[in-house]
C-alpha positions in Angstrom: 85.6 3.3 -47.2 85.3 2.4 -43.8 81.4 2.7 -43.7 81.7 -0.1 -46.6 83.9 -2.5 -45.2 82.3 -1.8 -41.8 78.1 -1.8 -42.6 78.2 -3.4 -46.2 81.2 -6.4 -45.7 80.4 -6.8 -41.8 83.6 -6.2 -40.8 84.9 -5.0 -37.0 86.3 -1.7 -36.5 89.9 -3.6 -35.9 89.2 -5.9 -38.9 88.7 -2.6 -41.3 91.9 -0.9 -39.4 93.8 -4.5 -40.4 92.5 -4.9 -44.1 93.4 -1.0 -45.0 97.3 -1.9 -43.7 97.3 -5.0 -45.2 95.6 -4.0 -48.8 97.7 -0.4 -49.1 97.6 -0.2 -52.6 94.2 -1.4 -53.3 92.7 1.1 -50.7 94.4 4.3 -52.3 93.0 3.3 -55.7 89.8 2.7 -54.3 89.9 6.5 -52.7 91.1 7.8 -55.8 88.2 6.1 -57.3 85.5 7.4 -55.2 86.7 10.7 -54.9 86.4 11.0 -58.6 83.2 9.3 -58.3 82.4 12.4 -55.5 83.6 15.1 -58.0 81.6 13.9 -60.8 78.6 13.6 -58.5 79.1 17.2 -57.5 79.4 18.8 -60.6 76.3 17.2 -62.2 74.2 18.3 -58.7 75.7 21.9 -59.7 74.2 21.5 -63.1 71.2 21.0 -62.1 71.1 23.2 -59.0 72.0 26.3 -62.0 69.3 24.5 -63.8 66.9 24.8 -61.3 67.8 28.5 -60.1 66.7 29.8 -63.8 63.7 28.2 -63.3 63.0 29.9 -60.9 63.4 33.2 -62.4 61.6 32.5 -64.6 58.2 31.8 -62.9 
């Protein structure tokens, strides 16, 4: 969150710190959001991580 508005929106440090008090609501949806986006991430590089073990056994 802050590496976006900090990197990606040019944003200060002070000007991310303002904007997550100011927007509240809109920042707690957007960490809901990429946490889901974080679990869904992980489970698919599990996949293929089990994918990849039996592979290996196999060779």
């Amino acid at each position: 969150m802050i590496f976006n508005l900090v990197k990606e929106q040019g944003l200060t440090l002070e000007g991310a710190k303002k904007y997550m008090k100011e927007n509240r609501k809109a920042v707690k949806h957007e960490l809901k959001s990429e946490k889901s986006q974080f679990s869904e991430i992980e489970n698919k590089l599990k996949h293929i991580k089990s994918g990849l073990i039996a592979i290996k056994e196999n060779l």
